[in-house]
N, C-alpha and C positions, 0 to 999 in steps of 0.2 A: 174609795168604796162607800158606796149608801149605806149606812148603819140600818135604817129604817127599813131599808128592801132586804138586807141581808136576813135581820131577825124575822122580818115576815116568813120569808122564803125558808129558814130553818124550823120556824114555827109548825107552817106550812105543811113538810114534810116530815116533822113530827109527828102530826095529829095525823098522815097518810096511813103514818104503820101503825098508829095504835088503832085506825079503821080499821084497816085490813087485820088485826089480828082479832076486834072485836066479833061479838054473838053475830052483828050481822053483814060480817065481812067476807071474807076469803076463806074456803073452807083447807086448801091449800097451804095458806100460809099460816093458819090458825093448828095445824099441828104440826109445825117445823120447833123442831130445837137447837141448844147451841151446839151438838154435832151433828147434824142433817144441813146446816146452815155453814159449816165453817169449810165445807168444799167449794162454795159459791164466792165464800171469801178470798180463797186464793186463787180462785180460776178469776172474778174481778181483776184482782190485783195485776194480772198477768195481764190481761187484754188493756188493762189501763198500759204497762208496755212495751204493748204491740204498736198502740198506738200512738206513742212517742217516739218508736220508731220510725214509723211512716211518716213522722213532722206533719201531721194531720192536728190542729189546734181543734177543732171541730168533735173528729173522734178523740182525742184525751178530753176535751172537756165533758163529752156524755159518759165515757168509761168510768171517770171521775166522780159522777155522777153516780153512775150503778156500782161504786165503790162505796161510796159515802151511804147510801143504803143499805146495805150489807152492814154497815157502823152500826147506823141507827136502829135495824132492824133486831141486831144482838145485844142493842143497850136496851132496846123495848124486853126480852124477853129477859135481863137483868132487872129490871126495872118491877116486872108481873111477879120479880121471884121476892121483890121487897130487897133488892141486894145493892143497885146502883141505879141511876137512869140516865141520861144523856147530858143534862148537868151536870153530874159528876166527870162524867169521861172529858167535857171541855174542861171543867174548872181544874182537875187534877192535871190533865198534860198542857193546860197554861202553869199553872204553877212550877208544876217539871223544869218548863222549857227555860223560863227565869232565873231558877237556881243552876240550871246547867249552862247558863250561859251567865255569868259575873263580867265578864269583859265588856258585856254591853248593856247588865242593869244594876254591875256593883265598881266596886275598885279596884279588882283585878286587872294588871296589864300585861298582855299579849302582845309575840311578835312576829308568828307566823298561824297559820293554819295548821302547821304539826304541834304547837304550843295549846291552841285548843282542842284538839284532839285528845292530848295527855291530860288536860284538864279535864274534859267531859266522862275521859274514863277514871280518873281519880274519885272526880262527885258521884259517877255512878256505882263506884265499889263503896263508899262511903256511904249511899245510901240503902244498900243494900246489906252493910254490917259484913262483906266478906274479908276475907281474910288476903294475905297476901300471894294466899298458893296458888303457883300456877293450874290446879285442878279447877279449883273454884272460880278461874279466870276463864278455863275453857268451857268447863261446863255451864255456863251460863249461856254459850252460843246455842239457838234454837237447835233443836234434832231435826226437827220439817224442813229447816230449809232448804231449797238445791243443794244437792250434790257440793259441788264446784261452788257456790258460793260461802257453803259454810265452810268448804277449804279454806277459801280465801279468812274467814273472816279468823277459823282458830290459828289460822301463821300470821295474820293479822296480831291477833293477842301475844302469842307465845312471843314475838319478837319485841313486845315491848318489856320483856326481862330478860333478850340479850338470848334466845333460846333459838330455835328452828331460824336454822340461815339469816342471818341479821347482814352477810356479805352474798351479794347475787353471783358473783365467780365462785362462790365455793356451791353453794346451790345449784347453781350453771353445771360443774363438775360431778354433783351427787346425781342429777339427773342423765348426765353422759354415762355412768356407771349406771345406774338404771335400764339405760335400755342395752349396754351392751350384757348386762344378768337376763335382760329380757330376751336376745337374740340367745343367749345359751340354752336358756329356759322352755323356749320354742324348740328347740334344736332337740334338746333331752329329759325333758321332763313335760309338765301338762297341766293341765286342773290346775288347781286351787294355787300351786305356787306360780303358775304364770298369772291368773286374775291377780294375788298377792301384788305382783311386782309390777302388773298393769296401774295398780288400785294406789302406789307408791309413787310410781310415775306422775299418774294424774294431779294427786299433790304435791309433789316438785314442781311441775309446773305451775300448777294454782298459786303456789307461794314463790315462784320465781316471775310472775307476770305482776304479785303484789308486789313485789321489791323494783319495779321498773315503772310505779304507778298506774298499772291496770287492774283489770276484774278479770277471772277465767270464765264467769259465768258470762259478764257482757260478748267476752272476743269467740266465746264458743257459741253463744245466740246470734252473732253476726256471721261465723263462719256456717251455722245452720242455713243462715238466708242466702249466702251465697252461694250454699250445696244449691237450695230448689231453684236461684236461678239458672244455674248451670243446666239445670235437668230441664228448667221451662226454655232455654233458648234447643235444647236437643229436639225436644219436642218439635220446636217450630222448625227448625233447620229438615227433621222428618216432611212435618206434612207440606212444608215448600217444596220437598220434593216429592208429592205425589205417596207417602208413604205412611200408612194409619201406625201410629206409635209402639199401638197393642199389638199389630202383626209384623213387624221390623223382625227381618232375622239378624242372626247375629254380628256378620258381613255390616249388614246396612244398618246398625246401632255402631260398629264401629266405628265407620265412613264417615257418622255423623258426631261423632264424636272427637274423633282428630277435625273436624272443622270448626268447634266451639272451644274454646279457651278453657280447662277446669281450673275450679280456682280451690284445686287440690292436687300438688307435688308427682 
């Protein structure tokens, strides 16, 4: 990497957003704050990927780009408040990354990637002064995040004190018991304890896809893209035959649908 183009180039785009937020800049961006700005932030994040998904090197590297923006733009308005500025944010999460990794800038020896795992959450409760309870272990998991991914992340923690299914066949089993309360549920009751037992479900599996080394978040973002292509090849199997999507009756959405594969049960 060009050290020289790299700083120019961060330089660069530093001095873009302190334009744009100056007297004779952007009237736009001159009154955004950091909650009018932090929806931008995550809608970024998310198309950064989309486009990892698509293995488009192209679009992740512009996404990336209107990520890293979003960065600087909220360290600019740290920065106007006299609180931190964009120095700080690099110098503090180099420092961070340093101390949380010992295996590769101290004396620490490792022997797997679950060994540094247990270590990074060790130095990170340590630097945070918490304690050992499992409360203080979960609740530090963001409240924003997805659904399904903050599943994953608090059976994630809980199991590292021996708690929430540490055996996938017993998990395997809570979740068989799950839906068969679920079919009762539906059968005789309604409301709130069916969503209850749905909402239960959900996290049995979230934590039963962690225990086999997956994400619920990722295998349900992939089985989203496989709903729409299922429905973009219906479409096409329609108007190959002569048949506008939006006026398909019911017949001929069927027809067309036992001749496309779903790649749902």
């Amino acid at each position: 990497m060009d050290s020289d183009r790299l700083s120019k180039a961060i330089v660069a785009l530093t001095n873009l957003v302190a334009r744009l937020r100056g007297p004779e800049g952007c009237p736009w961006d001159a009154r955004q704050t950091d909650s009018t700005i932090k929806i931008y932030l995550i809608e970024e994040a998310f198309e950064v990927l989309d486009a990892i998904e698509k293995s488009s090197p192209e679009d992740v590297c512009l996404e990336l780009g209107d990520l890293l923006f979003q960065v600087l733009f909220l360290a600019r308005l740290a920065d106007e408040r006299n609180e931190f500025d964009f120095i700080d944010v690099v110098e503090k999460i180099t420092k961070k990354m340093i101390h949380r990794h010992p295996h590769v800038f101290g004396e620490v020896k490792v022997n797997s990637a679950e060994d540094v795992a247990n270590n990074w959450a060790n130095i990170k409760k340590a630097e945070k002064g918490k304690t050992n309870d499992l409360s203080h272990l979960l609740s530090s998991v963001p409240v924003n995040l997805p659904a399904l991914l903050r599943a994953h992340r608090l059976s994630e923690r809980a199991s590292r004190m021996a708690f929430q299914g540490v055996n996938p066949d017993e998990t395997w089993r809570k979740v068989q018991k799950g839906f068969d309360e679920l079919r009762s549920a539906l059968a005789s009751e309604g409301g709130d304890r069916v969503a209850e037992i749905m909402g239960d479900l959900l996290f049995g599996l979230a934590s039963l896809s962690r225990q086999y080394r997956l994400n619920a978040e990722n295998i349900l973002r992939e089985a989203n893209n496989r709903f729409l292509e299922y429905f973009i090849r219906i479409e096409r199997e329609l108007k190959n035959s002569g048949i506008e999507p939006e006026k398909a009756t019911a017949e001929q959405m069927k027809s067309a649908c036992k001749k496309v594969k779903s790649p749902v049960g």
